[in-house]
C-alpha positions as CSV (number, residue, x, y, z in Angstrom):
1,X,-30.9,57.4,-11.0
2,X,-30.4,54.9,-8.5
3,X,-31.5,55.4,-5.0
4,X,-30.1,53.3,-2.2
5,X,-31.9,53.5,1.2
6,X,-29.0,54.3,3.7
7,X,-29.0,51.7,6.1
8,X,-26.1,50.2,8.2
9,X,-27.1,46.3,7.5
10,X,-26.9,47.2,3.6
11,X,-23.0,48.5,4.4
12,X,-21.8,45.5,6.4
13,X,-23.8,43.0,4.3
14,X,-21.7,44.1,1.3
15,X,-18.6,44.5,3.2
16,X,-19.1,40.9,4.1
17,X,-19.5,39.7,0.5
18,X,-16.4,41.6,-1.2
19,X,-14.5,40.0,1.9
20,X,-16.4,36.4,1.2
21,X,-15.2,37.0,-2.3
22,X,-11.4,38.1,-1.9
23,X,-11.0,35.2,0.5
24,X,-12.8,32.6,-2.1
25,X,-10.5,33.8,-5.0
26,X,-7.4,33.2,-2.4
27,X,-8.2,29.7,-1.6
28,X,-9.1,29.7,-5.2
29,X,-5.5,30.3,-6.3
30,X,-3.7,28.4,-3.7
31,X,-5.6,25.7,-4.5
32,X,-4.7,26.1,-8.2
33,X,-1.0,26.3,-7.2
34,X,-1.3,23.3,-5.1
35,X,-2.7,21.2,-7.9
36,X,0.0,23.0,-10.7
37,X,3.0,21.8,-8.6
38,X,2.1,18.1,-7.8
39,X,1.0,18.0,-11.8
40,X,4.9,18.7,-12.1
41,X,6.3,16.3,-9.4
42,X,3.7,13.5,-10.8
43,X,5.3,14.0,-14.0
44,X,9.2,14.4,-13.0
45,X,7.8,10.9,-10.8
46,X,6.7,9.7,-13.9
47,X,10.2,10.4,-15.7
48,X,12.4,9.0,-12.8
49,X,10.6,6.2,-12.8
50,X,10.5,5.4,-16.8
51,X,14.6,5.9,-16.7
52,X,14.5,3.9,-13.8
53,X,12.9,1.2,-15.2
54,X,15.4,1.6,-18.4
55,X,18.2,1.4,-16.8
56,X,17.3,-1.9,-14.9
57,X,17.0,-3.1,-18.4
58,X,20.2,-2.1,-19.5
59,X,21.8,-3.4,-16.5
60,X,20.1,-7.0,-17.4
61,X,21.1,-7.0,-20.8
62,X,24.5,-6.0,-20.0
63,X,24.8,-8.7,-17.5
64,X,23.4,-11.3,-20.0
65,X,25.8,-10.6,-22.4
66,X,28.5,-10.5,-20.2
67,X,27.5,-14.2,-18.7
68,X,27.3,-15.0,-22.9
69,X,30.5,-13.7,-23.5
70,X,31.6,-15.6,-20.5
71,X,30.2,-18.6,-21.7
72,X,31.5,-18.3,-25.0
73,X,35.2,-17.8,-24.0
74,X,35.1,-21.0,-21.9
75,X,33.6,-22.7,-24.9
76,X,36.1,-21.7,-27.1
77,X,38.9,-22.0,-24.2
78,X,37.7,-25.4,-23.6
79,X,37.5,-26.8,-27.3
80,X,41.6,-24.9,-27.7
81,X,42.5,-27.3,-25.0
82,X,41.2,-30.1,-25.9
83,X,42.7,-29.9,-29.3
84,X,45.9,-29.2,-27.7
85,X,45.4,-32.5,-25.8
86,X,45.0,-34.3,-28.4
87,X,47.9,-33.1,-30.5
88,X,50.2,-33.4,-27.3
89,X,48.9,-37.2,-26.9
90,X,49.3,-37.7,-30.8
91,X,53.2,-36.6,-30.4
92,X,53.8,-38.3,-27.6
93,X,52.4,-41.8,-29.6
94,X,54.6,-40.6,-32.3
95,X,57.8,-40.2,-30.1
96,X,56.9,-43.8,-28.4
97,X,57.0,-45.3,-32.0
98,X,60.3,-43.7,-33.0
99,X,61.6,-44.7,-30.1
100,X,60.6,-48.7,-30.4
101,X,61.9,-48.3,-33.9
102,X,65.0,-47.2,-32.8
């Protein structure tokens, strides 16, 4: 058998500790759910931030190829013109001749 001597000290001593404890295991667990939820916001963060960063890609690329295709069209705008000219001047030689020969 156990024998306790009855004294008041020994109640409010042990009062204090479960009380000490209860509190401890309640920081304890906010502090726990604290950590828990900025885990999940660093790693929606972390998600935002990589499609983020994707899409800026994307946009460049699509704006490069765009200024390509751009490019490209001119070029072949350009040369189409060009050739045109130079069949236009060619007939235009060719009417001049037929005409002298006349």
């Amino acid at each position: 058998m156990l024998f306790l001597p009855v004294r008041p000290k020994y109640g409010r001593n042990a009062a204090n500790v479960v009380i000490f404890e209860i509190f401890i295991l309640y920081v304890h667990y906010v502090r726990e759910v604290a950590e828990r939820r900025l885990f999940t916001l660093r790693d929606q963060l972390k998600a935002q931030f990589k499609a983020t960063q994707k899409a800026q890609v994307n946009e460049r690329k699509t704006a490069d190829s765009k200024r390509r295709l751009t490019s490209w069209v001119f070029i072949v705008l350009c040369l189409a013109f060009d050739l045109l000219k130079t069949r236009i001047l060619d007939m235009s030689s060719m009417i001049r001749i037929r005409i002298s020969m006349s």
